[in-house]
C-alpha positions in Angstrom: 0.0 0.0 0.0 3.0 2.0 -0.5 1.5 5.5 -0.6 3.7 8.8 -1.2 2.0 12.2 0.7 3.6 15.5 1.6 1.6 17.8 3.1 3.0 20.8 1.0 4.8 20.5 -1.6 6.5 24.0 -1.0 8.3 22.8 2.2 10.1 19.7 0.1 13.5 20.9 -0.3 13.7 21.9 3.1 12.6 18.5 4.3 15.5 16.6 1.8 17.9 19.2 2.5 17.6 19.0 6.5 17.4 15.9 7.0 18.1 15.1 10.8 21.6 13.5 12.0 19.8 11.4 14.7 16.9 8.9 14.3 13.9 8.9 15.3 11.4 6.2 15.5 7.6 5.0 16.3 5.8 1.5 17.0 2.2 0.3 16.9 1.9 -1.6 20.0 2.5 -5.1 21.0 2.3 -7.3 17.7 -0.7 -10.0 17.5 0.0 -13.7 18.3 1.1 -15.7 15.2 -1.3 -17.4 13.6 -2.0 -18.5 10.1 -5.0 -17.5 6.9 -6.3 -21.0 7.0 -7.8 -20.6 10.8 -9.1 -17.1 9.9 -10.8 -18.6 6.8 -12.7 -21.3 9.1 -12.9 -18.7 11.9 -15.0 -16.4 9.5 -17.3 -19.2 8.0 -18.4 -20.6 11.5 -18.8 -17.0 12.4 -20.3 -15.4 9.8 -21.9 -17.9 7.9 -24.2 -15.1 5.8 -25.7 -16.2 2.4 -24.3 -13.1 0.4 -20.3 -13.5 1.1 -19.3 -12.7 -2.5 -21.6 -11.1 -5.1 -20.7 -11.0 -8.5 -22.6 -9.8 -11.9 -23.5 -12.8 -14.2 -25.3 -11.2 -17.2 -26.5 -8.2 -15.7 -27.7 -9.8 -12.1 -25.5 -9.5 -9.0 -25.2 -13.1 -7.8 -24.4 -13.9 -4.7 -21.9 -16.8 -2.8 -22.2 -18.0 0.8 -19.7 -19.0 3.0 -20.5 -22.6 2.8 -20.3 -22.7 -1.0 -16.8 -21.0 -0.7 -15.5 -23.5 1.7 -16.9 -26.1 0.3 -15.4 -25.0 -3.2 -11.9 -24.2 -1.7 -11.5 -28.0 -0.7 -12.5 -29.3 -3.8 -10.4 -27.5 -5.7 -7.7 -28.2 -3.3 -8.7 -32.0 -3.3 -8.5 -31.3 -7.6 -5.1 -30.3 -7.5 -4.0 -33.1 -5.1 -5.4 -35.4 -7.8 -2.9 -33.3 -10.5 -0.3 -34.1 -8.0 0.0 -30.8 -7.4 1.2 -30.8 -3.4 2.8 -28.9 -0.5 5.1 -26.4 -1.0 4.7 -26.6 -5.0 3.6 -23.6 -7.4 0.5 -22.3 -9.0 -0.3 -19.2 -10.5 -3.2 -17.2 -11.0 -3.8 -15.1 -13.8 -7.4 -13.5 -13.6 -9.2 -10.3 -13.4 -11.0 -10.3 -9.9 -14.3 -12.8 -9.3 -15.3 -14.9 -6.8 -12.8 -18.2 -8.4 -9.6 -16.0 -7.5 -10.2 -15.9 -3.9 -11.4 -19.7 -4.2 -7.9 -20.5 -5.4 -6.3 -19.0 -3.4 -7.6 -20.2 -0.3 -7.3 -23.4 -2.1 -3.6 -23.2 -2.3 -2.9 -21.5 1.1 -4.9 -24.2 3.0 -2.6 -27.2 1.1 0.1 -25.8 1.8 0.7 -24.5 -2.0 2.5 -21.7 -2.6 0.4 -19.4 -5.4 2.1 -16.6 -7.5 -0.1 -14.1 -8.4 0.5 -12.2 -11.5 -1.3 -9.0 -13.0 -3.9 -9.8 -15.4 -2.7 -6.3 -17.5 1.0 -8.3 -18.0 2.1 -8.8 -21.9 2.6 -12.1 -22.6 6.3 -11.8 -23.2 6.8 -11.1 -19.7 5.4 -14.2 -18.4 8.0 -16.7 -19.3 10.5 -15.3 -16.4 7.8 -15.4 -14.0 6.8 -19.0 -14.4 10.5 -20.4 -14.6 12.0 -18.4 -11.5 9.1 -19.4 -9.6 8.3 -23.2 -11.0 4.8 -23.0 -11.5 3.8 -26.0 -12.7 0.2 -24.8 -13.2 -1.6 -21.6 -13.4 -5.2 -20.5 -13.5 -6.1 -18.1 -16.1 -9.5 -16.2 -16.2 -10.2 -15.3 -19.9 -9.9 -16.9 -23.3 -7.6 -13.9 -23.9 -5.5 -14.7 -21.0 -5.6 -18.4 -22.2 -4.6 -17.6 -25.1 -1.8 -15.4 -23.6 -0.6 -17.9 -21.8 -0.4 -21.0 -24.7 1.8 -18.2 -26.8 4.6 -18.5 -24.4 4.3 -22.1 -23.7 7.1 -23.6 -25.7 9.9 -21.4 -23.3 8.0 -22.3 -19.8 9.0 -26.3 -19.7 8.0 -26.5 -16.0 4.5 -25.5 -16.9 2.5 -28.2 -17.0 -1.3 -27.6 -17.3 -3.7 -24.1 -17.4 -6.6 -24.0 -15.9 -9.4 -21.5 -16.9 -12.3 -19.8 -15.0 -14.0 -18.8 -18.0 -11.8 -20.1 -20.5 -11.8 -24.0 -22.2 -10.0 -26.5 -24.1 -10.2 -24.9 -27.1 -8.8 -21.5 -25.9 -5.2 -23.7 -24.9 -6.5 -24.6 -21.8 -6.1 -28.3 -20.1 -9.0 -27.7 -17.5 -11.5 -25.7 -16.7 -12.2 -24.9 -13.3 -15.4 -26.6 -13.2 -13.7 -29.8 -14.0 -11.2 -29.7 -11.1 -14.0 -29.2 -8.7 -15.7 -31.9 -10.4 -12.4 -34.2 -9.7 -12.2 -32.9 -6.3 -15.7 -33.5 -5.3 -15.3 -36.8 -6.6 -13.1 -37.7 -4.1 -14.6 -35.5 -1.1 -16.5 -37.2 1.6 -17.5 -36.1 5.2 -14.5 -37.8 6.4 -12.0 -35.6 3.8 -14.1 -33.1 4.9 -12.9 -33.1 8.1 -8.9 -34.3 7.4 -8.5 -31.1 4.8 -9.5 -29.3 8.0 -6.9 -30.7 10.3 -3.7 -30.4 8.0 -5.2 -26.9 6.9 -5.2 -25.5 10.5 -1.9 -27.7 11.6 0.0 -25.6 8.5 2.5 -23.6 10.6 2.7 -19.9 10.8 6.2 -19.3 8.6 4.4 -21.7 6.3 5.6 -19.8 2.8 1.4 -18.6 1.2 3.0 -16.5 -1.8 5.4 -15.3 -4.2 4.6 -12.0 -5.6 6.8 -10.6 -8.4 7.3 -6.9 -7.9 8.5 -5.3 -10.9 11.3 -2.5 -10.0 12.1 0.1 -12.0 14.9 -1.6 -13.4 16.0 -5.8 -14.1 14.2 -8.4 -13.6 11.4 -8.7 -10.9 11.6 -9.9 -7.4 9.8 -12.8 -6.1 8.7 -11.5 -2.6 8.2 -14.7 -0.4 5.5 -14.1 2.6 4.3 -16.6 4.8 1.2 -17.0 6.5 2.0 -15.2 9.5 3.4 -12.1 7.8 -0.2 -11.5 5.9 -2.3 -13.1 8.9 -0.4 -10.5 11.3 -1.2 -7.4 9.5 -4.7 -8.4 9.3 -5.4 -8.8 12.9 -3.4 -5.7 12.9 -5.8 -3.8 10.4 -8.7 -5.6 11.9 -7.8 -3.2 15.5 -7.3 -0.6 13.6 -10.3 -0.3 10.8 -14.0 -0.3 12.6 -15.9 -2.6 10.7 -18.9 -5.1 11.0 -20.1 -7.6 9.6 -23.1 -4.8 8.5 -20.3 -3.2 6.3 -20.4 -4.0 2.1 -17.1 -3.5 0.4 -16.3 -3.0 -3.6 -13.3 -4.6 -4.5 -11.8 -3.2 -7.8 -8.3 -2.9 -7.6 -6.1 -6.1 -8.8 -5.9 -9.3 -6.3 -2.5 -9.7 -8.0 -1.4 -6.9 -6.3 -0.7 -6.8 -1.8 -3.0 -4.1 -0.7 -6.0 -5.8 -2.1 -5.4 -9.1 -1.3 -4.6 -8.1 2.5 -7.3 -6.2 1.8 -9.5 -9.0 0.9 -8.5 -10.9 3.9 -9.3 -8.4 6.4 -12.4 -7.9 5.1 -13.8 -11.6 4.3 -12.0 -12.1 8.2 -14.5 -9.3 9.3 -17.5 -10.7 7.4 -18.0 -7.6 5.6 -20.3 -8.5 2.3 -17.3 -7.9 -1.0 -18.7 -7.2 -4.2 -16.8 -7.5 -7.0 -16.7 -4.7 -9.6 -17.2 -5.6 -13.1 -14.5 -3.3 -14.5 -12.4 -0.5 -13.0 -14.7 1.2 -15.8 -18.0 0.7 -14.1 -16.6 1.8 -10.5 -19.3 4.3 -10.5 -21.9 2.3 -11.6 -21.5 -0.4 -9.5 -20.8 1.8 -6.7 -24.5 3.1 -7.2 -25.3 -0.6 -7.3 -24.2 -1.9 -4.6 -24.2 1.2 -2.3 -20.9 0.7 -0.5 -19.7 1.3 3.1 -16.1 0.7 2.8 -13.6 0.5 -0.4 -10.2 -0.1 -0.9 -8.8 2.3 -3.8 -6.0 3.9 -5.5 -6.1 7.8 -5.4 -6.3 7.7 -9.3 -10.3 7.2 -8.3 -10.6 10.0 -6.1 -9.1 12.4 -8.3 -11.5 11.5 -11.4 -14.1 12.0 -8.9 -12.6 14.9 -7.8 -11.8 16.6 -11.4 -15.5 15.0 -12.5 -17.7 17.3 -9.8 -15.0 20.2 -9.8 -15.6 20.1 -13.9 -19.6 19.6 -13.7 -19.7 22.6 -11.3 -17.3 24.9 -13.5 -18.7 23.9 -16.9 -22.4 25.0 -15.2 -21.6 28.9 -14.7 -23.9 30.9 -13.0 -25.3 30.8 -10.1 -24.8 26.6 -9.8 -20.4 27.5 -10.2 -21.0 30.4 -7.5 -22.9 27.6 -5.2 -20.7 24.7 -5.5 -17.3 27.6 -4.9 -18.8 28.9 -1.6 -19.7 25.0 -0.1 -16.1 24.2 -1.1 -14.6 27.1 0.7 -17.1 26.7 4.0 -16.1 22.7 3.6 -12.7 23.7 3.6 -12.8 26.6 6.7 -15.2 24.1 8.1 -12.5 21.3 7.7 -9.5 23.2 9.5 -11.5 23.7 12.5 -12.2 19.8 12.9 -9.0 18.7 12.1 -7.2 21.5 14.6 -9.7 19.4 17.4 -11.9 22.8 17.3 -15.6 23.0 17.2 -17.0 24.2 14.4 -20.5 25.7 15.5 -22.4 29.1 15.2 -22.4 30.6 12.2 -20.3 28.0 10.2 -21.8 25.4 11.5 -25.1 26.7 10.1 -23.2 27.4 6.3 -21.7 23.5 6.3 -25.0 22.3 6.8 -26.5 24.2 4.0 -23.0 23.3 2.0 -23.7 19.5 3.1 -27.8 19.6 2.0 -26.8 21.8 -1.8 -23.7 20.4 -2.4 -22.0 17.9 -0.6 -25.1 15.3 -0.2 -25.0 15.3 -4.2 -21.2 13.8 -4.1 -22.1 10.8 -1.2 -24.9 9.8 -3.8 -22.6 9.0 -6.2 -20.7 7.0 -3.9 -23.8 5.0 -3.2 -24.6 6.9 -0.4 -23.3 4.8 2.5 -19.6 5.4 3.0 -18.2 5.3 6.0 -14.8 5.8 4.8 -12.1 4.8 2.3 -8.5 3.2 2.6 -6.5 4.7 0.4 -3.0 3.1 -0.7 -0.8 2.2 -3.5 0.5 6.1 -4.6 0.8 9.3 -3.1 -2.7 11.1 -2.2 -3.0 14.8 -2.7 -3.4 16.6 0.8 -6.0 18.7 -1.1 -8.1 16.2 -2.8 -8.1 14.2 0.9 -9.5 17.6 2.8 -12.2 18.2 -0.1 -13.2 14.7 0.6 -13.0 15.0 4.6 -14.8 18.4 4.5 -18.1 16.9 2.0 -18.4 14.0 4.9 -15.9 11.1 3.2 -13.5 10.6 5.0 -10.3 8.4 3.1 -7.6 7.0 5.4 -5.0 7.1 3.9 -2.3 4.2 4.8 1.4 3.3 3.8 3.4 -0.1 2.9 5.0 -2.2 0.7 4.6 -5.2 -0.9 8.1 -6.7 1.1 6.0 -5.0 4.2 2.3 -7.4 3.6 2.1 -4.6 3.1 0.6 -2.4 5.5 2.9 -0.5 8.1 1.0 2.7 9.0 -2.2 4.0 8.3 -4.7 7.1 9.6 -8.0 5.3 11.4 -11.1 7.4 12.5 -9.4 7.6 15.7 -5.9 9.0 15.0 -6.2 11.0 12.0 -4.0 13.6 10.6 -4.1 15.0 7.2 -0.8 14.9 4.7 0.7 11.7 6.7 -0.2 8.2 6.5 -1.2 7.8 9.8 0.5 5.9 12.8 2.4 2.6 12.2 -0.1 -0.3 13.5 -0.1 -2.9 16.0 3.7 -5.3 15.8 5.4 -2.8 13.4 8.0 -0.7 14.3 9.3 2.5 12.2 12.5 4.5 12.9 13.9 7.1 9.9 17.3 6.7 9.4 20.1 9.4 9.5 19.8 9.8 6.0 16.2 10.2 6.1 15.3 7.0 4.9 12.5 5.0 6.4 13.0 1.6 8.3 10.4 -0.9 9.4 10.5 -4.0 12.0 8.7 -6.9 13.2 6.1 -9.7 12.0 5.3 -8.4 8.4 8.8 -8.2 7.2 9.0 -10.6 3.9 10.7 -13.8 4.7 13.0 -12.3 1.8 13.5 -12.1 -2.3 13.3 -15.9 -3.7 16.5 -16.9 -5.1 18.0 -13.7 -4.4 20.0 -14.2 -1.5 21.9 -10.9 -2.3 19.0 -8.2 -2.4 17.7 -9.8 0.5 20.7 -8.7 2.4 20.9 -5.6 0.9 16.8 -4.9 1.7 16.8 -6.7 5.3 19.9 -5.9 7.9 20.9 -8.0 10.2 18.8 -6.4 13.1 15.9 -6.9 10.8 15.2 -3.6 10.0 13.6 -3.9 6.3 15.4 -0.7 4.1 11.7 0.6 2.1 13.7 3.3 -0.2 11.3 6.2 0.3 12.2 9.2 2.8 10.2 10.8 5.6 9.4 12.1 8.9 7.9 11.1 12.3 5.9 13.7 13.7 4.0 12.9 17.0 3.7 9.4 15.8 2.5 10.1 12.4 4.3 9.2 9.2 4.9 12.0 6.5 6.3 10.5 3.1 8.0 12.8 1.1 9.6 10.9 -2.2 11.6 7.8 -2.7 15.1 7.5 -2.0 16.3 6.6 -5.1 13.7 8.7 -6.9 15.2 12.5 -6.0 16.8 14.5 -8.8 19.8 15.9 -7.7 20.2 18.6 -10.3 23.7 19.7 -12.1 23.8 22.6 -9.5 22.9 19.6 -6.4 19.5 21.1 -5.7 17.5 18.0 -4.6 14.0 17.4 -6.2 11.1 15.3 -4.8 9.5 14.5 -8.1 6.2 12.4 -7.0 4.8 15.1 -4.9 5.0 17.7 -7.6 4.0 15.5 -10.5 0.7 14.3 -8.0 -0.2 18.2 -7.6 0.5 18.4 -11.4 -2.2 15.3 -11.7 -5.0 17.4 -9.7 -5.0 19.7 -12.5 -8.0 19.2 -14.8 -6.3 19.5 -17.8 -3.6 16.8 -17.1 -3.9 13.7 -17.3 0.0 11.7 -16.4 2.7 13.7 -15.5 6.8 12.9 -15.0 9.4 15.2 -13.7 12.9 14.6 -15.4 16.4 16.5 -14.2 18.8 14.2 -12.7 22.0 15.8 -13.3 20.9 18.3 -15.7 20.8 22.1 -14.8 16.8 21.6 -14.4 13.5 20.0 -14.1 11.3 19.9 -17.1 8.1 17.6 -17.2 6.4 15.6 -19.6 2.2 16.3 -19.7 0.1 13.5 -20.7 -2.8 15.7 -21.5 -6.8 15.2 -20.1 -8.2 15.1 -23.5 -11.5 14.8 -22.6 -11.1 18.3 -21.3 -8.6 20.0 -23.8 -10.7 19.0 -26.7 -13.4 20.8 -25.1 -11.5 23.7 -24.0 -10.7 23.5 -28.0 -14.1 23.5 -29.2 -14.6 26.6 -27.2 -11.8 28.5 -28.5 -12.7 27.1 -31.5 -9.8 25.7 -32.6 -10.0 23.0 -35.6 -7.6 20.3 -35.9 -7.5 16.9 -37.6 -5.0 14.5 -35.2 -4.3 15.1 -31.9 -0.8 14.6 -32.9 -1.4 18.1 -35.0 -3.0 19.8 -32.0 0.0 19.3 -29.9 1.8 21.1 -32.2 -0.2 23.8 -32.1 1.8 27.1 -30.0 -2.0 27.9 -28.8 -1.4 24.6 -27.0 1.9 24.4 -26.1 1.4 27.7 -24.4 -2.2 26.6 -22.6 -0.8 23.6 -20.8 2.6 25.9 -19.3 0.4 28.3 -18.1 -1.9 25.5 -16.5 1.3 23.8 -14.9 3.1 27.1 -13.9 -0.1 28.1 -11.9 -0.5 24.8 -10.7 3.1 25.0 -9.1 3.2 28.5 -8.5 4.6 27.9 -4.9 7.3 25.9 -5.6 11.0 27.4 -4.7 12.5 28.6 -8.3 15.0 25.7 -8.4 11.8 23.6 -8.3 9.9 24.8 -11.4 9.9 22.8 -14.7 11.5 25.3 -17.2 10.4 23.4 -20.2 6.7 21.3 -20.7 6.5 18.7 -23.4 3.3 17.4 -24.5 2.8 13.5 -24.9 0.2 12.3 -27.0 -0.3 8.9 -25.4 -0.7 7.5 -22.3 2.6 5.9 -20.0 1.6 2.1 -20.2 3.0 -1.4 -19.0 2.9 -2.7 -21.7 5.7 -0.5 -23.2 7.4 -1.1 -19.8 6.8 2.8 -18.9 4.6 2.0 -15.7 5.1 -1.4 -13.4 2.1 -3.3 -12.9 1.0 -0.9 -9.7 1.5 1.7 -12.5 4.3 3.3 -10.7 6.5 5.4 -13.3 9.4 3.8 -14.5 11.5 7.6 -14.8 14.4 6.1 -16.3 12.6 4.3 -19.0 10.5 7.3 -19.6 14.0 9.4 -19.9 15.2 6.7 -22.5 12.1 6.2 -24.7 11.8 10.2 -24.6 15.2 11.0 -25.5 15.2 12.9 -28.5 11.7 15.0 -27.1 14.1 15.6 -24.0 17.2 16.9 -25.6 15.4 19.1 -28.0 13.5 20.7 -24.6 16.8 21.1 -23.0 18.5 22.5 -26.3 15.4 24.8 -26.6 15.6 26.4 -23.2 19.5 26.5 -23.2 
């Protein structure tokens, strides 16, 4: 949930440049007992036991699945791959868009003691290869006839892969079995008796019992399989569980990839609580489905909360009139009426009156479109802007905003509705430890720690030291407890004249302008920044239209000085209170967006800068010739 917040981006050369000589540090409490997944997946069942565990949309109908059915489908497929042969401690991925079969298999694997590799369903197929072969899948579940098909085009260079399995997908796609048949071949051989030995050797699987090896793809070589055991995830869920009010009342909508740490903890914590999960049909239909199934919780990236963001911001601008003039007074009563509550003030009388008339015009208008039930978000997985989080908080939605890694389980700190402080990402949770290096860096301790890189004895050592203390690579601050992130270690421009530049902050305040859509900062040991714009097009085009502008390619309308000189105005007043040394000189305009498969963006769609400097070469030496 690795998630990169500054509270103002102003103050972030003072931060890098004064960084303290001594450490300081922070820890969440006395860490829960070990324990393993496999208990709290019978703990919740017996619990819980509710009709509507899972819902999922079969042509057009939200369909629901109990907990019996899930258990009961968990062993077979378990009892399925024992029949393959498939046993303890061997390999199987999953390939798959989220739905109801992912979690299945995976509890599957966990509770036989199989180790399962996740992998991002958005992956080109030429990147699999590694993947299965480092790991030694010898089987893999794929959701799609597409990702079938992926799959059987690599086939011939993954010799240890002996058999694909698809949710959706058959035979005739280049799969060997469907899922349907290994449940078949499992129930086949279940009886009350099986029943009741899967149960015994799933809940006598030990705590440092390896679950999973997730490949995190750096920003250069070859990904890293990060091993965690059972107690490393099982940890920071009890740990989350303390820390996140839920009930069994709560409805979550799960969207973002299982492939990737925060959402499978995630999914965990909550299927652990009893909380109802809905899956999303498409990150597309969020919004719909949100409407749908009128959440009280999500899990989300801040990319989300931006479009909603930029979506009523945009709707209330584009209005005019006397709707514009509404919407700008709520937002400035939201916000007055937001400092107050955060400073631990009461905010009655007069404004109390105004936030109430801003809640009933305004604000009640963006909770509908949330479904209308949100207690609160988690946010995770990149850097939230400070000012998009306090627009949220003063409309009534609140989003706790957390930090981690996926060598970290990934949780390590996180705001709750108890300790809540805006620009940080919270306090560390219950068994973790935090202390920031004299460099700045930030270190973390205790139960979540990855067991360590698989088959990479060497970055283990250089991630983990030998008092445990896992290395994370991104700088910050403790301050009363409270995390602040301010940019990745390895991610700071250092200019030609050794001014240090945190890039991610700037580029996400970039990002909450309307008019951008991706945005990367480049200036590592050149005299200074520029950036490269992906831009909105949805809203330049119509910005176009108005200034009636004609053009036949967007290609041609990039080109265009009208446009070069639109988006530097929009980025110079969107940074307007940066120091000088800080300011992109130069903007160039990209006509596509960044994208994994071109190896611009890792699979959590972090930016790859150095790849981005490479492919964008020639557009980058002609800016710097330009300005120079």
């Amino acid at each position: 949930m690795s998630s990169l917040a500054a509270s103002a981006v102003p103050s972030l050369h003072n931060t890098l440049s004064g960084i303290p000589a001594a450490t300081t540090s922070a820890a969440g409490g006395p860490r829960p007992a070990p324990g393993t997944l496999n208990r709290m997946l019978f703990d919740a069942v017996e619990r819980f036991d509710r009709a509507d565990a899972l819902l999922y949309k079969v042509n057009g109908v939200w369909q629901p699945t109990s907990h019996r059915t899930i258990l009961e489908r968990v062993r077979h497929i378990a009892l399925g791959l024992a029949d393959l042969g498939i046993t303890d401690k061997e390999r199987v991925g999953i390939l798959s868009e989220n739905r109801p079969e992912w979690l299945i298999t995976d509890y599957a694997c966990i509770c036989s003691g199989v180790t399962d590799v996740p992998i991002y369903p958005t992956l080109p197929a030429e990147q699999l290869p590694y993947l299965f072969n480092d790991s030694g899948a010898r089987a893999v579940f794929v959701s799609t006839p597409e990702q079938a098909r992926k799959v059987a085009s690599i086939r011939g260079q993954t010799p240890g892969l002996q058999w694909i399995i698809g949710f959706s997908a058959t035979k005739a796609d280049g799969c060997d079995f469907t899922f349907d048949e290994i449940l078949a071949r499992g129930a086949a051989v279940d009886s009350p008796e099986r029943a009741t030995l899967f149960k015994e050797r799933a809940l006598q699987i030990a705590p440092d019992q390896l679950v999973t090896l997730i490949y995190t793809s750096g920003t250069t070589g070859n990904p890293k399989g990060v091993m965690l055991s059972q107690d490393n995830i099982y940890s920071n869920v009890v740990a989350c569980q303390q820390f996140f009010a839920t009930t069994p009342t709560d409805t979550a909508l799960s969207f973002l990839p299982l492939s990737h740490i925060f959402e499978r903890t995630g999914a965990y914590f909550l299927f652990g609580s009893g909380v109802r999960i809905a899956y999303a049909e498409s990150v597309d239909t969020v919004p719909v489905n949100m409407s749908e199934i009128k959440p009280s919780l999500m899990l989300s990236v801040p990319r989300l909360y931006e479009k909603i963001y930029a979506r009523v911001l945009e709707n209330a601008v584009s209005s005019g009139g006397l709707k514009k003039r509404i919407f700008l007074w709520a937002k400035s009563v939201g916000e007055r009426w937001a400092d107050e509550k955060l400073a631990g003030r009461s905010a009655g009388g007069l404004l109390g009156m105004q936030y109430d008339l801003a809640q009933k015009l305004v604000f009640s208008k963006l909770k509908e479109r949330t479904g209308g039930n949100i207690r609160f978000f988690i946010s995770g997985g990149a850097p939230l802007s400070p000012d998009i989080a306090k627009f949220f908080y003063s409309a009534g939605l609140i989003i706790l905003e957390g930090y981690g890694l996926t060598e970290t389980s990934p949780v390590i700190a996180a705001n709750s509705l108890k300790h809540y402080r805006l620009g940080t990402v919270g306090k560390p949770i219950a068994g973790v430890e935090v202390k920031i290096a004299s460099d700045g860096e930030i270190l973390s301790r205790g139960p979540h720690i990855m067991q360590g890189y698989y088959n990479n004895p060497e970055a283990t050592r250089e991630a983990i030291d030998e008092d445990g203390w896992y290395h994370t690579g991104d700088i910050g601050s403790i301050e009363d407890g409270f995390l602040r992130i301010t940019d990745r270690k390895k991610d700071i421009i250092v200019t030609a004249g050794g001014k240090n530049i945190a890039p991610q902050p700037i580029e996400n305040l970039l990002k909450t302008n309307k008019y951008v859509s991706q945005a990367v900062m480049i200036g590592d040991k050149r005299k200074f920044p520029i950036v490269l714009i992906v831009p909105n097009w949805d809203q330049l085009e119509k910005w176009c239209a108005r200034q009636q502008i004609v053009w036949t390619s967007r290609a041609e309308l990039l080109a265009m000085p009208t446009i070069q000189s639109k988006m530097e105005k929009e980025v110079k007043e969107q940074l307007k209170h940066l120091a000088n040394f800080e300011m992109p000189k130069k903007v160039g305009l990209l006509e596509h967006d960044f994208s994994i498969e071109r190896g611009e963006l890792t699979p959590k769609l972090s930016v790859k800068r150095r790849v981005i400097d490479k492919t964008y070469k020639a557009l980058i030496d002609s800016m710097y010739s330009e300005a120079e």
